[in-house]
C-alpha positions in Angstrom: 48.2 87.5 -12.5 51.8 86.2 -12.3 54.6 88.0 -10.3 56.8 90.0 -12.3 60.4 88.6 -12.4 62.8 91.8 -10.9 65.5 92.6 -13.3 69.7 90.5 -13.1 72.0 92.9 -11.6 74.2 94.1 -13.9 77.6 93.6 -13.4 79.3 96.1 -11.9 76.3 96.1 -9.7 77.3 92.5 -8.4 80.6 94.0 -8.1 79.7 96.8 -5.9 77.4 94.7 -3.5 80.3 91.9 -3.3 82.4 94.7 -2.4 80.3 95.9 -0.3 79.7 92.1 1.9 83.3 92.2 2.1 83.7 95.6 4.0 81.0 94.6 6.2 82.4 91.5 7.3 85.8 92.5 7.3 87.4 90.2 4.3 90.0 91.9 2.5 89.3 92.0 -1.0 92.4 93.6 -2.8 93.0 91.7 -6.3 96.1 90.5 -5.4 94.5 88.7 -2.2 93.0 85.4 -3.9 95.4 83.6 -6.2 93.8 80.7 -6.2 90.7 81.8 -7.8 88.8 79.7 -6.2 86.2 81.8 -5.2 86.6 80.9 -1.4 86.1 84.5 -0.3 83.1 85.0 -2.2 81.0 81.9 -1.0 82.2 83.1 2.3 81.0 86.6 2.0 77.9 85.2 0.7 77.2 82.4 3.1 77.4 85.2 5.9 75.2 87.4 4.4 72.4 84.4 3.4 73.1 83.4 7.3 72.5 87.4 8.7 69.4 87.4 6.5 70.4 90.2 4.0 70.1 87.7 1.0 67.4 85.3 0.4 67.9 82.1 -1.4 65.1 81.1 -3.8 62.6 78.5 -2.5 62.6 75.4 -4.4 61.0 74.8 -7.8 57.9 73.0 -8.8 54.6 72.3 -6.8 54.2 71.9 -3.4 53.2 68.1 -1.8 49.6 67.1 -1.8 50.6 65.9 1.7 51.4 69.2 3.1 47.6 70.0 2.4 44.8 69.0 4.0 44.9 65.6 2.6 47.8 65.1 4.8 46.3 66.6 8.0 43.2 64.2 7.3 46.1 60.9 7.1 48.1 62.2 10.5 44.2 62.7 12.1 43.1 59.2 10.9 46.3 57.4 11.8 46.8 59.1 14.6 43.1 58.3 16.3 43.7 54.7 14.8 46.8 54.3 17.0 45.6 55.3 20.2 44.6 52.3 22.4 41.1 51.8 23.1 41.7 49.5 26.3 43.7 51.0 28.9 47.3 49.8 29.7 47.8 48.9 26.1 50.4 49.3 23.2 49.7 52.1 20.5 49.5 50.0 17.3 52.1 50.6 15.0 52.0 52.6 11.7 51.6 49.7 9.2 48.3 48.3 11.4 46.7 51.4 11.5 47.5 52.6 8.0 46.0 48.7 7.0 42.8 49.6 9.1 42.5 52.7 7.7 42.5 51.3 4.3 40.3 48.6 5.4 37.9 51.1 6.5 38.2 53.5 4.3 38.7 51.9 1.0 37.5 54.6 -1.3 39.2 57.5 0.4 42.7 55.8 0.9 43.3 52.8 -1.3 44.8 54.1 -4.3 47.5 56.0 -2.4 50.8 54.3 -2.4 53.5 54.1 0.3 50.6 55.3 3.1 52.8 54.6 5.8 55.7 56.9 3.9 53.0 59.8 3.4 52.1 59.5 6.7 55.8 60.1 8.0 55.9 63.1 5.6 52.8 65.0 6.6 53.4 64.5 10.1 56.7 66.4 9.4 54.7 69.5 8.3 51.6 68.9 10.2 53.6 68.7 13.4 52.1 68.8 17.1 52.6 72.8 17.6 50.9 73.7 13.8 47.3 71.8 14.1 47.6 73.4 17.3 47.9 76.9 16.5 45.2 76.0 13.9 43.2 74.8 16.5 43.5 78.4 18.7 42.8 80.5 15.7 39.0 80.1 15.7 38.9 81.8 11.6 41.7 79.5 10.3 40.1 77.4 7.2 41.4 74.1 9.0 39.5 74.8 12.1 37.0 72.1 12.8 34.5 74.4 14.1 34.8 75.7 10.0 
């Protein structure tokens, strides 16, 4: 069942909480203070109050990346084991090899995805080091591999 959407403010309502931003951090707002009308004192009342965490800016439209899923933790997991020397003493091999072994290996699974090496960057931005391990210390998380 979809969210219902809460109701615009009206505006005097706008009005009162602008007014009410401004008292709280101390900007003057008689009429005659802003000339300009460029609407300086506003995005600044506003910017504080976003920043302090009594307003919330809306999250950004349309559908989440595929590679903020576990698609993507399965590419940083692959690449990552991929890179890790086997023989002591030895370079890590770059992106681009182990993203070509991984399609070599796993044609199936990873050769219709373009820009691999791209992807890869991007889940490892979300999947980072300290996630997949708080993942891995919550023993009921779905991502757990014990799961």
């Amino acid at each position: 069942m979809p969210k219902s959407k809460k109701a615009a403010l009206s505006a005097k309502e706008t009005v009162r909480v602008i007014a009410r931003l401004f008292d709280l951090y101390g900007i003057d707002r008689s009429l005659n203070r802003d000339r300009s009308r460029n609407g300086e004192r506003f995005e600044q009342a506003l910017y504080c109050a976003v920043r302090d965490g009594l307003l919330r800016l809306p999250r950004k439209r349309g559908a989440r990346s595929k590679w903020t899923g576990k698609l993507g933790l399965e590419l940083v997991q692959a690449i990552e084991s991929l890179r890790v020397p086997r023989v002591p003493r030895r370079k890590p091999l770059s992106v681009a090899k182990a993203v070509e072994a991984l399609r070599e290996r796993h044609p199936k699974k990873w050769a219709h995805h373009l820009d691999l090496e791209k992807r890869f960057y991007e889940a490892k931005k979300f999947w980072s080091y300290t996630r997949r391990l708080a993942i891995w210390a919550d023993r009921w998380h779905a991502n757990h591999p014990e799961n």
